[in-house]
CHARMM-style PDB file with segment names, atoms N, HN, CA, C and O in Angstrom:
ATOM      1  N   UNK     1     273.214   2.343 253.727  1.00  0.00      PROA
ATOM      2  CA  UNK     1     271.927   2.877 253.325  1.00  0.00      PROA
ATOM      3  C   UNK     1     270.901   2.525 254.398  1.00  0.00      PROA
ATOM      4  O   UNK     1     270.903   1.467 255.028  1.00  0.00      PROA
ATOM      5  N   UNK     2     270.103   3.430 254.527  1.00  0.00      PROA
ATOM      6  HN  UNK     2     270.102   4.289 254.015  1.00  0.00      PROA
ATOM      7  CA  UNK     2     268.987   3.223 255.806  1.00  0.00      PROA
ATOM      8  C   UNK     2     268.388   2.536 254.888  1.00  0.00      PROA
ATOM      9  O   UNK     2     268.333   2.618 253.661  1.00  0.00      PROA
ATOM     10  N   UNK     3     267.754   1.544 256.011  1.00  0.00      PROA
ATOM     11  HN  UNK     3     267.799   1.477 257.008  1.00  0.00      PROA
ATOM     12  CA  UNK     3     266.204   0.645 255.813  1.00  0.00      PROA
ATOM     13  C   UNK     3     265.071   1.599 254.643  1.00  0.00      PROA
ATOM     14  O   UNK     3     264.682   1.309 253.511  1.00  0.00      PROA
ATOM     15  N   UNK     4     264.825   2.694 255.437  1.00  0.00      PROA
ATOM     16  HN  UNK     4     265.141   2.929 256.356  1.00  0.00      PROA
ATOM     17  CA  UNK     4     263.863   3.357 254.403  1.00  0.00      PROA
ATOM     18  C   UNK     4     264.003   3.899 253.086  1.00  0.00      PROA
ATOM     19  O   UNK     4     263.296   3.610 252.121  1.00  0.00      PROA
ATOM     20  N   UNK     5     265.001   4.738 253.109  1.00  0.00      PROA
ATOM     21  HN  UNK     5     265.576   4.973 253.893  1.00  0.00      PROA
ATOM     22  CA  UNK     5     265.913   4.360 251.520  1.00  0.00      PROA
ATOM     23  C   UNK     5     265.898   3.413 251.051  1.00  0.00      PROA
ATOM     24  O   UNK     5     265.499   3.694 249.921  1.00  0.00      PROA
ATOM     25  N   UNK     6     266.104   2.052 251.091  1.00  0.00      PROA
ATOM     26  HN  UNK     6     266.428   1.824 252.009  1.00  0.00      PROA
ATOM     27  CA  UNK     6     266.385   0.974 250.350  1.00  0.00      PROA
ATOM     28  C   UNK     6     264.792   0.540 249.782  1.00  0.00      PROA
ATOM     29  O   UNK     6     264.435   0.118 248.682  1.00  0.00      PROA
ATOM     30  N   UNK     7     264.026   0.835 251.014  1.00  0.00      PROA
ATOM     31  HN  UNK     7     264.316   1.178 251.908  1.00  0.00      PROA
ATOM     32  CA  UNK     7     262.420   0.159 250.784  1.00  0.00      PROA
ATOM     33  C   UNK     7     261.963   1.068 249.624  1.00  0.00      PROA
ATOM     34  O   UNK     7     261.423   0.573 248.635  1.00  0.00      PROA
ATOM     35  N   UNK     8     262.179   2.418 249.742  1.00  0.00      PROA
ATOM     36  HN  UNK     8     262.618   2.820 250.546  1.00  0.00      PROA
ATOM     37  CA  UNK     8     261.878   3.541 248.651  1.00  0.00      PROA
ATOM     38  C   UNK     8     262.668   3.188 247.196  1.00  0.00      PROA
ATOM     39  O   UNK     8     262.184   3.005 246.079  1.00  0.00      PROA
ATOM     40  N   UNK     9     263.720   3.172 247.536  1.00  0.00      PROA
ATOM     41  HN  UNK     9     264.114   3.321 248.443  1.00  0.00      PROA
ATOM     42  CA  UNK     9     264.681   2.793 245.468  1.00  0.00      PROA
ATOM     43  C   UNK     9     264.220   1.578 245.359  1.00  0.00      PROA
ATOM     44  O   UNK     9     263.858   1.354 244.204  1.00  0.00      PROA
ATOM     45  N   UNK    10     264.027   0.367 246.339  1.00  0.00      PROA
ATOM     46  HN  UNK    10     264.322   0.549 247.277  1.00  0.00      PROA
ATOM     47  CA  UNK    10     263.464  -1.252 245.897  1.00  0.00      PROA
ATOM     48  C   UNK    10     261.842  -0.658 245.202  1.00  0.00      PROA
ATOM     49  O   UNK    10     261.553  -0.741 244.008  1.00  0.00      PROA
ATOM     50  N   UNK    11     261.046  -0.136 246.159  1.00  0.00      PROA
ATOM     51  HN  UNK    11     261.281  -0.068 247.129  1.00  0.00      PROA
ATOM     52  CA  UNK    11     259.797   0.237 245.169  1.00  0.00      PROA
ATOM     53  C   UNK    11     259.869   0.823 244.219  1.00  0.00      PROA
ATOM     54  O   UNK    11     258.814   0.560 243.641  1.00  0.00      PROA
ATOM     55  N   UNK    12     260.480   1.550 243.555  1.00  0.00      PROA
ATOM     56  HN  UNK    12     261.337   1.764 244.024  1.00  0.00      PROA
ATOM     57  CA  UNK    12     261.196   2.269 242.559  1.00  0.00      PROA
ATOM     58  C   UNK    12     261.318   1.607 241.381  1.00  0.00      PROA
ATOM     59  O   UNK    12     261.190   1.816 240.175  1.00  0.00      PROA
ATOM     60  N   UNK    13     261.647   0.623 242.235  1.00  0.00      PROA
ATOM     61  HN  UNK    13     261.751   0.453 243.215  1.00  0.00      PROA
ATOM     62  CA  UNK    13     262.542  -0.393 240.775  1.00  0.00      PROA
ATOM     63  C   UNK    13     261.324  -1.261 240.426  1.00  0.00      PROA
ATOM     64  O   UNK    13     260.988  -1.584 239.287  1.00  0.00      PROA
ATOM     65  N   UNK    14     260.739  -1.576 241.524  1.00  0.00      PROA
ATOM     66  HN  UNK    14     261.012  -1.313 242.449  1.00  0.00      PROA
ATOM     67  CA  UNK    14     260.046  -2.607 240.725  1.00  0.00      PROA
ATOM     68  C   UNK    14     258.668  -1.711 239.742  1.00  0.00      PROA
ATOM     69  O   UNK    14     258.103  -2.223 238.775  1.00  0.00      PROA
ATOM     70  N   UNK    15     258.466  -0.780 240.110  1.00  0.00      PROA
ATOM     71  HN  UNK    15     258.925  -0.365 240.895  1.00  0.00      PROA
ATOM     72  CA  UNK    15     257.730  -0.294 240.065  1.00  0.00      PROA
ATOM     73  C   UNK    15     258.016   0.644 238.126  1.00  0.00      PROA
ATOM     74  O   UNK    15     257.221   1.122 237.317  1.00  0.00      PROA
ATOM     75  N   UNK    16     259.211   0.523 238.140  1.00  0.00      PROA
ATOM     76  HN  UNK    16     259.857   0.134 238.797  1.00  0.00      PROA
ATOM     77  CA  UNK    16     260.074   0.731 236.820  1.00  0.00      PROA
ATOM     78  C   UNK    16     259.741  -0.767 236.173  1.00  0.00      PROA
ATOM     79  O   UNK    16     258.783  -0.655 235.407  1.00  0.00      PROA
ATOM     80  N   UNK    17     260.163  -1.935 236.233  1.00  0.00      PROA
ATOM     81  HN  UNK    17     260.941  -2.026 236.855  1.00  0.00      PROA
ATOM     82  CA  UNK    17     259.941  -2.392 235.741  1.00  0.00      PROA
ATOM     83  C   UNK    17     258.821  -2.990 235.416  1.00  0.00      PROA
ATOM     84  O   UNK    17     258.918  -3.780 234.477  1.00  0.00      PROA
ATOM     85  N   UNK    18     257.581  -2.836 235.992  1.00  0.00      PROA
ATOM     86  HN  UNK    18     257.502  -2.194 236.755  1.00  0.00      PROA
ATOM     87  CA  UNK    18     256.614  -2.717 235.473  1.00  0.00      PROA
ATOM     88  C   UNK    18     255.778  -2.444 234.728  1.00  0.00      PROA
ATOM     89  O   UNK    18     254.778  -2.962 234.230  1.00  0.00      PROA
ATOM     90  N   UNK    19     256.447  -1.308 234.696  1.00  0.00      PROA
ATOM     91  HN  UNK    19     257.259  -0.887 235.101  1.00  0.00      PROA
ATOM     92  CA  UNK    19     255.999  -0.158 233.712  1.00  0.00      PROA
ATOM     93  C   UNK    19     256.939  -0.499 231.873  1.00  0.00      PROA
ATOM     94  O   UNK    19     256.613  -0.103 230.754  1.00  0.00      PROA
ATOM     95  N   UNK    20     258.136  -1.372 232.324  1.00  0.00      PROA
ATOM     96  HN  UNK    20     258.401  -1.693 233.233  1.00  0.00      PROA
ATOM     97  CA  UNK    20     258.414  -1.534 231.121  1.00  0.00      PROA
ATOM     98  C   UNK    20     257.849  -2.667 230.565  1.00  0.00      PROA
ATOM     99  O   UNK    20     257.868  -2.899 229.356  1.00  0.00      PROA
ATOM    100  N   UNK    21     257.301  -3.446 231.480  1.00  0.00      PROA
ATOM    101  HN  UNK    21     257.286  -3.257 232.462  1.00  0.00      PROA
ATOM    102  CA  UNK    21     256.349  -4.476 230.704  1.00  0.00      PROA
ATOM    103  C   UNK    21     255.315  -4.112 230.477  1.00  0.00      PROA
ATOM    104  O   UNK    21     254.568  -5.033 230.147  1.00  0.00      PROA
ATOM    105  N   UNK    22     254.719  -2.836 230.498  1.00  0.00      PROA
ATOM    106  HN  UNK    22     255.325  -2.088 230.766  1.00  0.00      PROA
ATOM    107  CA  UNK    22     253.472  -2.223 230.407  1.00  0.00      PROA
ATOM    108  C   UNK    22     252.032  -2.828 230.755  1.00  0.00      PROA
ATOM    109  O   UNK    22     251.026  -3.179 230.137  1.00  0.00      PROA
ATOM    110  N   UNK    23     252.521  -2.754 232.207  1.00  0.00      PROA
ATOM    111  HN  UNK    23     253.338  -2.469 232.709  1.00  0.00      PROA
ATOM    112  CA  UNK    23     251.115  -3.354 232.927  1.00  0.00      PROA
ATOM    113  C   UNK    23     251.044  -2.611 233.665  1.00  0.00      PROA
ATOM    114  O   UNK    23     251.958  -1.858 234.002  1.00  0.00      PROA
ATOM    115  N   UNK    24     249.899  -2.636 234.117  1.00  0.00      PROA
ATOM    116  HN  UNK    24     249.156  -3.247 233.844  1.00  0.00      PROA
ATOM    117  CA  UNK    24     249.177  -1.770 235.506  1.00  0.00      PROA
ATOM    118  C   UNK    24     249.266  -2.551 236.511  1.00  0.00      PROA
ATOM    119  O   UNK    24     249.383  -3.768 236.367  1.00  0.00      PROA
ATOM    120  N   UNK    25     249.211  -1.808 237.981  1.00  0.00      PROA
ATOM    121  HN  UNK    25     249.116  -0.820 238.098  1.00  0.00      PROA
ATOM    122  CA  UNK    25     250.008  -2.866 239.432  1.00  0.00      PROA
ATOM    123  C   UNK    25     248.754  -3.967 238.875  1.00  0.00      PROA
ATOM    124  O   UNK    25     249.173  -4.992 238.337  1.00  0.00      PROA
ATOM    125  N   UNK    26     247.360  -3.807 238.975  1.00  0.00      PROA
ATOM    126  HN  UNK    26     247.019  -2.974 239.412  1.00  0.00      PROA
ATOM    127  CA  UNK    26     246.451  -4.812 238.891  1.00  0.00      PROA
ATOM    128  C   UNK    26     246.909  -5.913 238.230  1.00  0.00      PROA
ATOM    129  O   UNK    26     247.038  -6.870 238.995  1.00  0.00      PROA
ATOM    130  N   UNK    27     247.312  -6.221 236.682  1.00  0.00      PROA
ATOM    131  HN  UNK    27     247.208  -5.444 236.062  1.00  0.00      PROA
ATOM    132  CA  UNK    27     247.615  -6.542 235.839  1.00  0.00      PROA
ATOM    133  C   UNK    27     249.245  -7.188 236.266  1.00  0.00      PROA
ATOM    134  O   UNK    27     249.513  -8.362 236.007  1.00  0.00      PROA
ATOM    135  N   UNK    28     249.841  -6.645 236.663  1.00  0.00      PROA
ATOM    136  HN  UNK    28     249.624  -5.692 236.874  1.00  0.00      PROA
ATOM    137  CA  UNK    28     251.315  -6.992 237.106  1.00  0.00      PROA
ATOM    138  C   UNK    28     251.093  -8.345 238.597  1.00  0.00      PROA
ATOM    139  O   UNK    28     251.590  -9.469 238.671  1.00  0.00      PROA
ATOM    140  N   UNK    29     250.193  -7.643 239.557  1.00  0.00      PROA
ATOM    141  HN  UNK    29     249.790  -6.730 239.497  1.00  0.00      PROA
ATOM    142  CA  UNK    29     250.092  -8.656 240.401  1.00  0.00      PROA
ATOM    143  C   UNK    29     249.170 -10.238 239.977  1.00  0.00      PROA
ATOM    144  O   UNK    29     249.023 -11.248 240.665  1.00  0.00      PROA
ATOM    145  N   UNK    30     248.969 -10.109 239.412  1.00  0.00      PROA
ATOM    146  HN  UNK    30     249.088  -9.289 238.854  1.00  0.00      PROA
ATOM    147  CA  UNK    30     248.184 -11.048 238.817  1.00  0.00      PROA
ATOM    148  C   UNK    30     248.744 -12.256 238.425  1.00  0.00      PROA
ATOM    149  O   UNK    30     248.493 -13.419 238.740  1.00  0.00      PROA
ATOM    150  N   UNK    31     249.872 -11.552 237.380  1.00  0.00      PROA
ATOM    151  HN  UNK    31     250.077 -10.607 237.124  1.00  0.00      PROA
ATOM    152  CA  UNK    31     250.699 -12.066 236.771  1.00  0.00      PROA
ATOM    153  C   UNK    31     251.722 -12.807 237.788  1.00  0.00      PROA
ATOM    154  O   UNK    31     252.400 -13.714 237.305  1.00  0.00      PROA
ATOM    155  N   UNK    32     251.885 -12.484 239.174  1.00  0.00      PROA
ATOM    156  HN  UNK    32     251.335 -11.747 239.566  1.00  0.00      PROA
ATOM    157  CA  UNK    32     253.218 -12.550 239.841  1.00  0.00      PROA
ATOM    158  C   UNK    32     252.477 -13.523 241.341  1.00  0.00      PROA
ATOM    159  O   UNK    32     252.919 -14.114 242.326  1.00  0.00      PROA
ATOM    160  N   UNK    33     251.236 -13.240 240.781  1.00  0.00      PROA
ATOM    161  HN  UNK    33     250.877 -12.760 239.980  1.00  0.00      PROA
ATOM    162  CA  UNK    33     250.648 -14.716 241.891  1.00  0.00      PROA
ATOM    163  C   UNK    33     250.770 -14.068 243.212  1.00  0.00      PROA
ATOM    164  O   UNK    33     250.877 -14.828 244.174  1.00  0.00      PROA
ATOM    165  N   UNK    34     250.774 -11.956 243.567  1.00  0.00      PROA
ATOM    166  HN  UNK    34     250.686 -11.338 242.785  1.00  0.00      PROA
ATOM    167  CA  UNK    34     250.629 -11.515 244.234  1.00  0.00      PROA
ATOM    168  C   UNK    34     249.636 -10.858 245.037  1.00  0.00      PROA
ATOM    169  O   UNK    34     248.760 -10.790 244.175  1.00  0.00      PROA
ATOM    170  N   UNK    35     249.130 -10.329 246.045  1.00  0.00      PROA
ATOM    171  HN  UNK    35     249.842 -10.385 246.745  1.00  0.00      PROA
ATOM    172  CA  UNK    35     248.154  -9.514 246.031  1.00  0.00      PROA
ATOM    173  C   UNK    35     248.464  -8.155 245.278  1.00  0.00      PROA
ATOM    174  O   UNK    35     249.610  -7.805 244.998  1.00  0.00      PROA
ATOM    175  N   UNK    36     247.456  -7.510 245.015  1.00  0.00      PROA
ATOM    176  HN  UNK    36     246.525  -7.794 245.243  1.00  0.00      PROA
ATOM    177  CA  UNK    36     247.898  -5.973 244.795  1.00  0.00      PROA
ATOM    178  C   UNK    36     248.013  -4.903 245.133  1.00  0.00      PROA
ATOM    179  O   UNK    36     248.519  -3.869 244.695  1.00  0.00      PROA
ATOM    180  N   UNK    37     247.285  -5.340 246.312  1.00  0.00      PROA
ATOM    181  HN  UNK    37     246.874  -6.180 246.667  1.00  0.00      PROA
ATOM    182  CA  UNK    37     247.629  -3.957 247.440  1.00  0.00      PROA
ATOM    183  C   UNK    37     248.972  -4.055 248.172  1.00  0.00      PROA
ATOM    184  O   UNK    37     249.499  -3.025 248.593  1.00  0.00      PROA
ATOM    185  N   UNK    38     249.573  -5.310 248.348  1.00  0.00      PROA
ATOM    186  HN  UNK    38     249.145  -6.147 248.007  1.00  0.00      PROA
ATOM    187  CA  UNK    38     251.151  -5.664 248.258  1.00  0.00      PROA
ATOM    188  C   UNK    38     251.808  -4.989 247.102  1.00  0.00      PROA
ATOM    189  O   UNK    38     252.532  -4.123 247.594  1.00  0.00      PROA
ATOM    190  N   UNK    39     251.911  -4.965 245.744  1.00  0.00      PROA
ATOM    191  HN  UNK    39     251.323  -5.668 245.344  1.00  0.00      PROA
ATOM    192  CA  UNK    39     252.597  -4.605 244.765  1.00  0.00      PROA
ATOM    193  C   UNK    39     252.427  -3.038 245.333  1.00  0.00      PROA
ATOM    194  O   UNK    39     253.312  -2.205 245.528  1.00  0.00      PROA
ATOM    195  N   UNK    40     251.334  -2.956 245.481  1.00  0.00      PROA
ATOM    196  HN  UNK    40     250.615  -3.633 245.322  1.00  0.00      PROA
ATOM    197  CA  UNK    40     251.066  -1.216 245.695  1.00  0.00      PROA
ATOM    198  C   UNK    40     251.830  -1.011 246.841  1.00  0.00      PROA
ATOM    199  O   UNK    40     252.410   0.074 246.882  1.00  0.00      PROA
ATOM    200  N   UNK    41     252.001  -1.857 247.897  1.00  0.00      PROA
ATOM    201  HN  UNK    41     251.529  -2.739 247.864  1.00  0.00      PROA
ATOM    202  CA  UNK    41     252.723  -1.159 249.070  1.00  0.00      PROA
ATOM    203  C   UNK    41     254.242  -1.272 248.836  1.00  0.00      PROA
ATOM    204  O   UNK    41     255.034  -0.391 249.170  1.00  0.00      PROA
ATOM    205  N   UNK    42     254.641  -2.611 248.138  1.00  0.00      PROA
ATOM    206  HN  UNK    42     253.998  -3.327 247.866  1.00  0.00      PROA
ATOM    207  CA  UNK    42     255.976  -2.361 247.780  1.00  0.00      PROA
ATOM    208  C   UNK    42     256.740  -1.149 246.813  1.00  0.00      PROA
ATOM    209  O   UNK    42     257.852  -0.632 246.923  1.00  0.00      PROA
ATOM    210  N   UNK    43     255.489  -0.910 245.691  1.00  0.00      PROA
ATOM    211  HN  UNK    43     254.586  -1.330 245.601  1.00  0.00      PROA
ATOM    212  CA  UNK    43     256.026   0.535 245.096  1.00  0.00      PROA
ATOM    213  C   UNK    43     255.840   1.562 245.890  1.00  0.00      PROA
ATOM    214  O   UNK    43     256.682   2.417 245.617  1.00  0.00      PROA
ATOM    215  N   UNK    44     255.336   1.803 246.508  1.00  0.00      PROA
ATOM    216  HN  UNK    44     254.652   1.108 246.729  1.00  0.00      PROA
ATOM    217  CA  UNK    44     255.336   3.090 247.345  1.00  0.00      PROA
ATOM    218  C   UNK    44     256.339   2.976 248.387  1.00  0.00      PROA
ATOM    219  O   UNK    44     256.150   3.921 249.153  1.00  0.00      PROA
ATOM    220  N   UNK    45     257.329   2.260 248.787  1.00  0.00      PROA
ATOM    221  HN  UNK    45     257.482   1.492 248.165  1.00  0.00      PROA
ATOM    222  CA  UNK    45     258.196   2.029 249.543  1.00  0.00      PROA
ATOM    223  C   UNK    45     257.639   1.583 250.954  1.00  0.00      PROA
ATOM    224  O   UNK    45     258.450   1.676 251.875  1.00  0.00      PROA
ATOM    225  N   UNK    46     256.612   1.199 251.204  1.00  0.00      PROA
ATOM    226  HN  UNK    46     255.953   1.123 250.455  1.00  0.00      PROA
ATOM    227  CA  UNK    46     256.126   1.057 252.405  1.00  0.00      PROA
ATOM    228  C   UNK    46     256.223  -0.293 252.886  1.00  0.00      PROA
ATOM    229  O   UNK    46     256.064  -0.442 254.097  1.00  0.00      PROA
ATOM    230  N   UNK    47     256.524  -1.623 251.957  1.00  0.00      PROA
ATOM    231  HN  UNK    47     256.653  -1.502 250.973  1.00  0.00      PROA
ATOM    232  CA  UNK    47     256.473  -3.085 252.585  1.00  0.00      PROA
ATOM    233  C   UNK    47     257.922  -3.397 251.721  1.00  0.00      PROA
ATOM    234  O   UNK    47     258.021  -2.953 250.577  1.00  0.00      PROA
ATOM    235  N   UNK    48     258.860  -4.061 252.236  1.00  0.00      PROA
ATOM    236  HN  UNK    48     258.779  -4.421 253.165  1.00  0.00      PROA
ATOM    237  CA  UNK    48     259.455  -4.979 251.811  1.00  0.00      PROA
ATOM    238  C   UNK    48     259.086  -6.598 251.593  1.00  0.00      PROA
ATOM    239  O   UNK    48     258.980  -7.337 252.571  1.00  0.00      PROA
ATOM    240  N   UNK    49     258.933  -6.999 250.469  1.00  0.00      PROA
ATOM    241  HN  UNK    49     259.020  -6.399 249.674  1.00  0.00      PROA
ATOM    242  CA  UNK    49     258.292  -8.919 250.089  1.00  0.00      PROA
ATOM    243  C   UNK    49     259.741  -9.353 250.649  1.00  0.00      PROA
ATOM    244  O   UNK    49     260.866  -8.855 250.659  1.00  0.00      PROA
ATOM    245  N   UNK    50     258.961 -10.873 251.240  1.00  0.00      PROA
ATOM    246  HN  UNK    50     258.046 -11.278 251.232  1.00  0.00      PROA
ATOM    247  CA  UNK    50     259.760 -11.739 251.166  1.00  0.00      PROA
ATOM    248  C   UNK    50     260.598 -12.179 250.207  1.00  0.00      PROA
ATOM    249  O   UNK    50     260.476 -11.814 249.038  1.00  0.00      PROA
ATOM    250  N   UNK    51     261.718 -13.171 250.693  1.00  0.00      PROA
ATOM    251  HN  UNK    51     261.817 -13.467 251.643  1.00  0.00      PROA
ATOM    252  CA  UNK    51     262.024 -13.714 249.558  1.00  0.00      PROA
ATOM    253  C   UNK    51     261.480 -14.246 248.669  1.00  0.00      PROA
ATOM    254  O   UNK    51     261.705 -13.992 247.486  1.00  0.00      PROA
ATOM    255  N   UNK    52     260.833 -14.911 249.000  1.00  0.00      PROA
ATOM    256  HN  UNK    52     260.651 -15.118 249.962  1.00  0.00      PROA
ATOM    257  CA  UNK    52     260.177 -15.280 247.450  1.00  0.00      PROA
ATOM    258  C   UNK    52     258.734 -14.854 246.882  1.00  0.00      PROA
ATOM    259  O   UNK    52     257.904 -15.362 246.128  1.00  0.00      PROA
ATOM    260  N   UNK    53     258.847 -13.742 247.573  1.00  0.00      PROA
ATOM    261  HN  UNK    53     259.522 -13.329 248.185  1.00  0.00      PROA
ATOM    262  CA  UNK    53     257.864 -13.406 246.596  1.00  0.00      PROA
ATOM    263  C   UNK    53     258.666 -12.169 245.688  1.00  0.00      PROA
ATOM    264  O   UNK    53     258.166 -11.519 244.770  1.00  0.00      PROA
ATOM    265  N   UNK    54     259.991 -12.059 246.207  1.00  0.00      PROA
ATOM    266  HN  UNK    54     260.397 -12.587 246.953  1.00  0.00      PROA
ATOM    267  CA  UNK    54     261.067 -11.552 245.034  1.00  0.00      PROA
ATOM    268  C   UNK    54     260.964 -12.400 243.990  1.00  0.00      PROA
ATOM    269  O   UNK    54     260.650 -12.303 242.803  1.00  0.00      PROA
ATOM    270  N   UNK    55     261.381 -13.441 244.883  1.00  0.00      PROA
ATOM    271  HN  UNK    55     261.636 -13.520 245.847  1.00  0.00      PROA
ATOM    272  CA  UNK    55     261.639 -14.766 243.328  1.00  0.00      PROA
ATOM    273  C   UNK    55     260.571 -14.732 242.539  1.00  0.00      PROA
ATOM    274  O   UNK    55     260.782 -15.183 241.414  1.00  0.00      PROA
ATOM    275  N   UNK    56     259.482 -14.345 242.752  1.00  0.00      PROA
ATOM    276  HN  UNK    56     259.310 -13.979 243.667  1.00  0.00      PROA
ATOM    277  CA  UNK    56     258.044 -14.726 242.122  1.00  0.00      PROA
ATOM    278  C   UNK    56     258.193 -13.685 240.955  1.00  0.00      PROA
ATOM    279  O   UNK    56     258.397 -14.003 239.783  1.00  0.00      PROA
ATOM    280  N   UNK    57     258.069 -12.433 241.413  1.00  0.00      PROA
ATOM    281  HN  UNK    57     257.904 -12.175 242.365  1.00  0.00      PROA
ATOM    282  CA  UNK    57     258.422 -11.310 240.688  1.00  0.00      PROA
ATOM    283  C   UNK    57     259.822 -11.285 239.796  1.00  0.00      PROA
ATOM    284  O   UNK    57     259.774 -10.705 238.711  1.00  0.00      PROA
ATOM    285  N   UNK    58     261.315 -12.019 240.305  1.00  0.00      PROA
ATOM    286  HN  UNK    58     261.354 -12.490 241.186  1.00  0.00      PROA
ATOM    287  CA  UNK    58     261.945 -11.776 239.268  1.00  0.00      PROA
ATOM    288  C   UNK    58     262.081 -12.931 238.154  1.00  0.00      PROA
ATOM    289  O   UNK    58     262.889 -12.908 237.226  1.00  0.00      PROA
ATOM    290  N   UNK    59     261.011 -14.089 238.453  1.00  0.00      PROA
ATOM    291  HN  UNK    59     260.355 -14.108 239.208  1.00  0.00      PROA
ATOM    292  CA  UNK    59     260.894 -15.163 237.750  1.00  0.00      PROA
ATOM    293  C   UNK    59     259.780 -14.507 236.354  1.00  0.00      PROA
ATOM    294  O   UNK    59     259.879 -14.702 235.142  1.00  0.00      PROA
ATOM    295  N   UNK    60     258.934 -13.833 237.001  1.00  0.00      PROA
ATOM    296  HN  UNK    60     258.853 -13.675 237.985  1.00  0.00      PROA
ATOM    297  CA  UNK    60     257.873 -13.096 235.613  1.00  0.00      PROA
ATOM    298  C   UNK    60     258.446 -12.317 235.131  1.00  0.00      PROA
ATOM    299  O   UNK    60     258.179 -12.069 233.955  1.00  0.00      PROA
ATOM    300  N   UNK    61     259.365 -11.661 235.723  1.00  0.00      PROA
ATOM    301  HN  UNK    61     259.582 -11.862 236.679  1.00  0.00      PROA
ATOM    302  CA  UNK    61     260.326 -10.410 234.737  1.00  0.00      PROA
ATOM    303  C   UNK    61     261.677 -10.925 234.017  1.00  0.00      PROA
ATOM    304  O   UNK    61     262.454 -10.089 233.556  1.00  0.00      PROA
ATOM    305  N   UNK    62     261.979 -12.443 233.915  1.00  0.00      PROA
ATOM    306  HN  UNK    62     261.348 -13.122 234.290  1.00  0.00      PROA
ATOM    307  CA  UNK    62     262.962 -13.367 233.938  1.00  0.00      PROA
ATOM    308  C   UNK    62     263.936 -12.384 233.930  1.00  0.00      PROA
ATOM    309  O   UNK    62     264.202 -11.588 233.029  1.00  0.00      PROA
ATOM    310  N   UNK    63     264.471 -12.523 235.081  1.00  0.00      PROA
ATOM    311  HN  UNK    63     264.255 -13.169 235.813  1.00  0.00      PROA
ATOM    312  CA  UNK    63     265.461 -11.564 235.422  1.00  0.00      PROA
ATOM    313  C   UNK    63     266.210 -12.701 236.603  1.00  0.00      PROA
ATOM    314  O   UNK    63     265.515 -13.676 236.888  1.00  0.00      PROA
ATOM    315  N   UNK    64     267.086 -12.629 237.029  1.00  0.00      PROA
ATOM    316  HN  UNK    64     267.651 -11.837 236.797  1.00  0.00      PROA
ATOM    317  CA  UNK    64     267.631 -13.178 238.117  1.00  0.00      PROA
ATOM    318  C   UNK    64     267.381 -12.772 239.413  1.00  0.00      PROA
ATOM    319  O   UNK    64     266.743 -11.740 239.206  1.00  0.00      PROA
ATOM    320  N   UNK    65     267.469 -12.911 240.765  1.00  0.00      PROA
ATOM    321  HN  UNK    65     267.987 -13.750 240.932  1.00  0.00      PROA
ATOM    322  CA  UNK    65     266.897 -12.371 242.210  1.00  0.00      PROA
ATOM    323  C   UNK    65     268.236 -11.159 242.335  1.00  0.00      PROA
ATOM    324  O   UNK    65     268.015  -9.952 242.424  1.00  0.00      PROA
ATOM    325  N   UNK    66     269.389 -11.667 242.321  1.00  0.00      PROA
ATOM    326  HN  UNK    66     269.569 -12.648 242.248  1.00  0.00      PROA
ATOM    327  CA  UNK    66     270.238 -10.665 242.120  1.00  0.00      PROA
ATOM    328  C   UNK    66     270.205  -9.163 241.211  1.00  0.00      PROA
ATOM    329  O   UNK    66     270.492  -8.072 241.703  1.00  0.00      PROA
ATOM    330  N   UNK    67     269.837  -9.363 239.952  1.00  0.00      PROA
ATOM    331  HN  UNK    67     269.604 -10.250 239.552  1.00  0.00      PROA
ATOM    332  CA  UNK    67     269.384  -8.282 239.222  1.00  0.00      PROA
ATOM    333  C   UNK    67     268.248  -7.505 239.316  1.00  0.00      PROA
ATOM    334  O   UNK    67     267.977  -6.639 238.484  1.00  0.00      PROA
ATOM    335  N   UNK    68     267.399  -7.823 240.516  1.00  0.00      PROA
ATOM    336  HN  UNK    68     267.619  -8.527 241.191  1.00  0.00      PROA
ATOM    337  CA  UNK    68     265.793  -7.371 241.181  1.00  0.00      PROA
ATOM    338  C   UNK    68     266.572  -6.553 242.211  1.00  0.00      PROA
ATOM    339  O   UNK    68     265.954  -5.553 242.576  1.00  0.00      PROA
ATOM    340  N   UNK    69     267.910  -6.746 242.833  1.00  0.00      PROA
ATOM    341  HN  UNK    69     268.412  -7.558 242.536  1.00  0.00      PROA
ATOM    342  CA  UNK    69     268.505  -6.031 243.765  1.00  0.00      PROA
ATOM    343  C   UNK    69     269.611  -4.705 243.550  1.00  0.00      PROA
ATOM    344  O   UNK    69     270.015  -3.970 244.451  1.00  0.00      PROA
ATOM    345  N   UNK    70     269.896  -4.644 242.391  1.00  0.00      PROA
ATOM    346  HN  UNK    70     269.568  -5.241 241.658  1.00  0.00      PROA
ATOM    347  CA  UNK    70     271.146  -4.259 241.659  1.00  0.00      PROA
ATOM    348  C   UNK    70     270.146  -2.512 241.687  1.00  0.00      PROA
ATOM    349  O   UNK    70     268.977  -2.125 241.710  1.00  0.00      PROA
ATOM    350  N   UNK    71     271.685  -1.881 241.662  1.00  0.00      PROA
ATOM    351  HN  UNK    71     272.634  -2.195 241.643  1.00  0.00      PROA
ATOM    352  CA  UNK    71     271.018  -0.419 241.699  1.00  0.00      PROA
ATOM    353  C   UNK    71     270.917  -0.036 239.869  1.00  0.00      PROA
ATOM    354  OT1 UNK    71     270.446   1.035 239.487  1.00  0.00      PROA
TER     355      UNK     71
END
């Protein structure tokens, strides 16, 4: 899978699960001790986060870092 594909379905996802916790990016980054123009660039496929600011995000969605990656 190309780089840009992956950055596009990774924003995707998180950007899904967001929405199932029913927050808005504002509201979601907040929560995840992120900026939000980061959350915004990661859903739009345009930034890949570090590791841990995966971890950050799949620690508020208690999800595992592995299952933040899973198609």
């Amino acid at each position: 899978m190309e780089l840009e594909n992956f950055k596009i379905l990774f924003g995707k996802k998180i950007r899904s699960l967001r929405k199932r916790e029913g927050m808005n990016s504002e509201e979601f980054a907040e929560e995840c001790k992120i900026g939000k123009a980061t959350i915004e660039r990661i859903e739009q496929g345009k930034f890949l986060p570090r590791i841990d600011t995966c971890l950050m995000i799949a620690n508020f969605l208690n999800i595992t870092l592995s299952e933040l990656f899973q198609d």
